[in-house]
TORVEX-498009 format. One record per residue: residue number from 1; x, z, y of N, C-alpha, C in turn. Coordinates in steps of 0.001 Angstrom, whole numbers. Each point is the difference from the previous one (the first is absolute). Layout:
BEGIN
(NUM, (X, Z, Y), (X, Z, Y), (X, Z, Y))
...
! end
This chain:
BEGIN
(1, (-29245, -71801, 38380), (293, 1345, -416), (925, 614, 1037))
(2, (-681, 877, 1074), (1173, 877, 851), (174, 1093, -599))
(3, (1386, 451, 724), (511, 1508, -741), (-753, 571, 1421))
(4, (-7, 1378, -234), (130, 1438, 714), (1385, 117, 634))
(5, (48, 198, 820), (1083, 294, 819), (998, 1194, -63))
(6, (-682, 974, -1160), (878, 1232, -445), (699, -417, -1028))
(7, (-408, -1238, -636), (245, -400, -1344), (1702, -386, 290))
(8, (573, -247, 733), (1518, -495, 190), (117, -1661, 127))
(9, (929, -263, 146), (-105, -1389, 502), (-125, -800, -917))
(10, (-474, -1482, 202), (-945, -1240, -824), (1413, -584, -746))
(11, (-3, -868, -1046), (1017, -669, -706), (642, -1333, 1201))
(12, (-1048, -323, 961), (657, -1277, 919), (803, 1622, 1224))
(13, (-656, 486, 281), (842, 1169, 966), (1005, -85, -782))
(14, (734, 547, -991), (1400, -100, -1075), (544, -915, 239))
(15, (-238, -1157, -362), (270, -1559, -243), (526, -412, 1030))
(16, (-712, -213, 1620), (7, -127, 1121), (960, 987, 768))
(17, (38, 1227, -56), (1440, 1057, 205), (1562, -430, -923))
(18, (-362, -172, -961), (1188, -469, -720), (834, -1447, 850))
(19, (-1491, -829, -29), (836, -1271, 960), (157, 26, 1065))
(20, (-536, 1178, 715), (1050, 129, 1501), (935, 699, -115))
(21, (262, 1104, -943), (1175, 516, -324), (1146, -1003, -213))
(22, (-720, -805, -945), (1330, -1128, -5), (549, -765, 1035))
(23, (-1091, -61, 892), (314, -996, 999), (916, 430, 1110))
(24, (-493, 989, 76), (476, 1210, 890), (1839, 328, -210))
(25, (93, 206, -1662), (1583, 78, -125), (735, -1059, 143))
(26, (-639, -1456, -11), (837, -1051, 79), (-251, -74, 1443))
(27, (-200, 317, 1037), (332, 70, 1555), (995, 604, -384))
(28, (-250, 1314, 260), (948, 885, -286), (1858, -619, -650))
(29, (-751, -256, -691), (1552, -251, -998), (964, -1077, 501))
(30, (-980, -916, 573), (522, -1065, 804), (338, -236, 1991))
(31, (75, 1296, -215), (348, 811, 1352), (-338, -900, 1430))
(32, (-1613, 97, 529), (-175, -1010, 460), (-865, 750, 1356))
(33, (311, 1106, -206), (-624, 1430, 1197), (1566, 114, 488))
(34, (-273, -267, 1690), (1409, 734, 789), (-477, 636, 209))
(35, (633, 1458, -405), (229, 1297, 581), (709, 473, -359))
(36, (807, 1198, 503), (1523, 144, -903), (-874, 1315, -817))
(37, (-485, 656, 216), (-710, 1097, -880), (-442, -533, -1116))
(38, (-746, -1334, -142), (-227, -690, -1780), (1511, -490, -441))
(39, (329, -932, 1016), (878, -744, -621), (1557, 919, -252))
(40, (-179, 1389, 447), (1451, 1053, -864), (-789, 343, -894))
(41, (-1132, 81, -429), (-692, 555, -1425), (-668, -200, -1075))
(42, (310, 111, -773), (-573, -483, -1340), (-1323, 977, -59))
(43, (-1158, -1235, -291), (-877, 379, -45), (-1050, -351, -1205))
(44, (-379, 1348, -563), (-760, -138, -1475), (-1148, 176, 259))
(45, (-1421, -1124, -396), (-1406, -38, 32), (-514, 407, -1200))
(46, (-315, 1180, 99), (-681, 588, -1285), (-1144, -535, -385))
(47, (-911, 110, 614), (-1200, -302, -49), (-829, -616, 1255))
(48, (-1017, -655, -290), (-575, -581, 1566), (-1689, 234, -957))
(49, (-1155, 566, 887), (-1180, 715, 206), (-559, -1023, 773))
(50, (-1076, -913, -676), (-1131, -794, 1300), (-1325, 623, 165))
(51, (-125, -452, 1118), (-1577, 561, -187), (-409, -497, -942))
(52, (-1640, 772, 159), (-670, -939, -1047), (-840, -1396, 617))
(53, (338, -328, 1611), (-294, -1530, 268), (953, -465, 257))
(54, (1599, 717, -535), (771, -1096, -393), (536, -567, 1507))
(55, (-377, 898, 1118), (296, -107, 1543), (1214, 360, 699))
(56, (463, 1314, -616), (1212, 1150, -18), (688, 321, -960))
(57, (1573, -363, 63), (598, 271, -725), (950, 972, 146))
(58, (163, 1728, -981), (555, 899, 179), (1190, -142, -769))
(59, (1099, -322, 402), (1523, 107, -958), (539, 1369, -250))
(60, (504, 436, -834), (608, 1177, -54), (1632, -564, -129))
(61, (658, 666, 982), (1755, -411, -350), (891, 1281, 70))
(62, (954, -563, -306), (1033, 1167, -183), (1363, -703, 446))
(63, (298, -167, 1168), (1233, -230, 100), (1163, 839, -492))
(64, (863, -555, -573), (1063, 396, -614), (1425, 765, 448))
(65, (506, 870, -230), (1247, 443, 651), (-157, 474, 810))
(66, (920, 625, 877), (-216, 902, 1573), (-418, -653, 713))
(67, (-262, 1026, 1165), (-1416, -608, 1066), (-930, 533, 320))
(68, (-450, -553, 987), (-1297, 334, 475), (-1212, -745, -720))
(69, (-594, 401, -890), (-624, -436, -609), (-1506, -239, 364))
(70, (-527, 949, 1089), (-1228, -313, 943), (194, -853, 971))
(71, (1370, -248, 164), (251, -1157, 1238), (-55, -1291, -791))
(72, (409, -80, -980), (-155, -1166, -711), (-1518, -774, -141))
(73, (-689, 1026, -179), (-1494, -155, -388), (-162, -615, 1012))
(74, (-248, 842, 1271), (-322, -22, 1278), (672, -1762, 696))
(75, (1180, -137, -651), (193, -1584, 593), (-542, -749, -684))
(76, (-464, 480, -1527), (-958, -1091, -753), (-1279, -340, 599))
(77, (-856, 1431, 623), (-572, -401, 270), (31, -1081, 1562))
(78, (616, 225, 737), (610, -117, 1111), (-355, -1938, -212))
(79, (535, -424, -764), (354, -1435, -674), (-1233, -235, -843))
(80, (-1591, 530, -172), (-709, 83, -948), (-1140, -1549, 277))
(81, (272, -284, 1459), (-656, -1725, -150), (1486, -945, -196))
(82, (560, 169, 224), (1259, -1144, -384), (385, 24, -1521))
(83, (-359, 901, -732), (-683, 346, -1483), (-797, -898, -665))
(84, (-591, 240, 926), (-1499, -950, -452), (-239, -1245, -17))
(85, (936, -483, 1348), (97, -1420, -211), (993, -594, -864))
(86, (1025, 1066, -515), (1204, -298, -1144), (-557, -419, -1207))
(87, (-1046, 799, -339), (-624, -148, -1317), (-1123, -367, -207))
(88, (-239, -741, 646), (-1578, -1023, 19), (42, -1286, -660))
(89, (1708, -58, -88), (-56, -1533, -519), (-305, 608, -2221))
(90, (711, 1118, -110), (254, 462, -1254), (-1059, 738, -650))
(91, (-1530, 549, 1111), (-1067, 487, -173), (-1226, -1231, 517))
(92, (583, -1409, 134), (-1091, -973, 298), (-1472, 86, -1136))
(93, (-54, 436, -827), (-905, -173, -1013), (-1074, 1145, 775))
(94, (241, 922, 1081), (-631, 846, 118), (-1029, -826, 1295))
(95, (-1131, 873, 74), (-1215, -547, 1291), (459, 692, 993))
(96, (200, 1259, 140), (495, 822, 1109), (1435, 546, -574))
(97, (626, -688, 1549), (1995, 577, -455), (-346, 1554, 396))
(98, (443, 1265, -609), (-384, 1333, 451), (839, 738, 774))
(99, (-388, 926, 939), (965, 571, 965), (260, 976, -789))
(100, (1686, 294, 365), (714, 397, -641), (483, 1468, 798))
(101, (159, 840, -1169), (241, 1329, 343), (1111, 474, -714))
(102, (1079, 1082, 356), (1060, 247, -667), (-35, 1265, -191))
(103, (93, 1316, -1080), (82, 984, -102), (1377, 255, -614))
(104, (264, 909, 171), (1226, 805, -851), (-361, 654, -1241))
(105, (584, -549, -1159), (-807, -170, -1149), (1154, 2131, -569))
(106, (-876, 823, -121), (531, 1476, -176), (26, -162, -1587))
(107, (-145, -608, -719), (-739, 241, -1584), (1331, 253, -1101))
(108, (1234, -357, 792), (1153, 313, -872), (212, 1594, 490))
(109, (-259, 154, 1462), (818, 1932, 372), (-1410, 690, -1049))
(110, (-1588, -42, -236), (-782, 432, -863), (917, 41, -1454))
(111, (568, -1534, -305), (484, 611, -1330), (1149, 515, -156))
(112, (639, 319, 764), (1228, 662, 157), (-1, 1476, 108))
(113, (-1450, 444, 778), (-191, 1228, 78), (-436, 499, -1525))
(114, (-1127, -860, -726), (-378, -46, -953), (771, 454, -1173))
(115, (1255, -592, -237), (1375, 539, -709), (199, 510, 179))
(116, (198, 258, 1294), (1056, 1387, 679), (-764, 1500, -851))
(117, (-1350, -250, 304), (-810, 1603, -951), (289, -696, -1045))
(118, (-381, -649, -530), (-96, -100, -1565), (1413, 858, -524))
(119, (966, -675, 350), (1848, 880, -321), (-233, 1320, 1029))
(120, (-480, 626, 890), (270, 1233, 145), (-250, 1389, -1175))
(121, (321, 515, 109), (228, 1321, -1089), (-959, 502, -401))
(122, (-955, 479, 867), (-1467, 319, 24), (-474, -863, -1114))
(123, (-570, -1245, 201), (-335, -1194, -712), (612, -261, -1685))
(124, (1302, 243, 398), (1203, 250, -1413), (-880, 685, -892))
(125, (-196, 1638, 675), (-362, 1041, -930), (-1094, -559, -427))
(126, (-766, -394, 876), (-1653, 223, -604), (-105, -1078, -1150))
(127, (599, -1108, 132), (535, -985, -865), (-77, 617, -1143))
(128, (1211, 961, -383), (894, 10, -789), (-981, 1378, -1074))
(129, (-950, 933, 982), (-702, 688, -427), (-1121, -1198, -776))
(130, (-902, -547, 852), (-537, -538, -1039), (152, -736, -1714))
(131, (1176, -371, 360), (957, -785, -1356), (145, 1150, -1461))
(132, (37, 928, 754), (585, 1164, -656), (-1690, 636, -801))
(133, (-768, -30, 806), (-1283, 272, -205), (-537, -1156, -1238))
(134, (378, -902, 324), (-804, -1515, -1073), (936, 179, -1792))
(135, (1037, 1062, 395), (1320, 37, -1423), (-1130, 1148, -444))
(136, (-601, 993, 333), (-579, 1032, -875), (-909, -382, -724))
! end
């Protein structure tokens, strides 16, 4: 049974992103990348995206606190086969170890903007009109 490719990603795509996510933060956490750009920053893996042959792996991160936060990426990727051989021992169950890609994960400034209208005034009123409309 294959999916369609519009359909969104397979339950092993999930499964398989989740366990490089994990694998991925315990490098990370266990500070085992020299560079002074990772190793001054705390770095949060939101999410990690495989293909669907499970070949390429897309991380989304968010390094933490001030900074250059595209430079960060940019040394992740920089370090993206010394990655790979970090976490091969913790992704051994896999047939192909996948090359690894680092994005700058935007999905918190979306929900931040997201609030930001929701509480502007505009938004308030129209709110507050409808409410008023559902009492008659």
């Amino acid at each position: 049974m294959s999916r369609s490719s519009g359909s969104g990603p397979s339950q092993r795509m999930l499964r398989v992103g989740e366990q490089v996510r994990h694998a991925l933060a315990d490098l990370l956490r266990r500070g085992e990348i020299i560079d002074p750009l990772i190793e001054g920053s705390v770095i949060s893996i939101s999410e990690v995206r495989m293909s669907p042959d499970l070949k390429i792996a897309t991380a989304f991160v968010s390094p933490l606190g001030p900074g250059d936060h595209l430079a960060v990426v940019k040394a992740l990727n920089s370090h993206a086969k010394f990655i790979r051989g970090r976490v091969t021992h913790a992704l051994r169950q896999m047939k192909y170890m996948p090359e690894f890609r680092f994005r700058l994960d935007t999905s918190f400034d979306n929900f931040s903007r997201i609030d930001d209208l929701l509480k502007s005034p505009e938004v308030a009123r129209d709110l507050d009109h409808d409410t008023n409309d559902k009492d008659d």
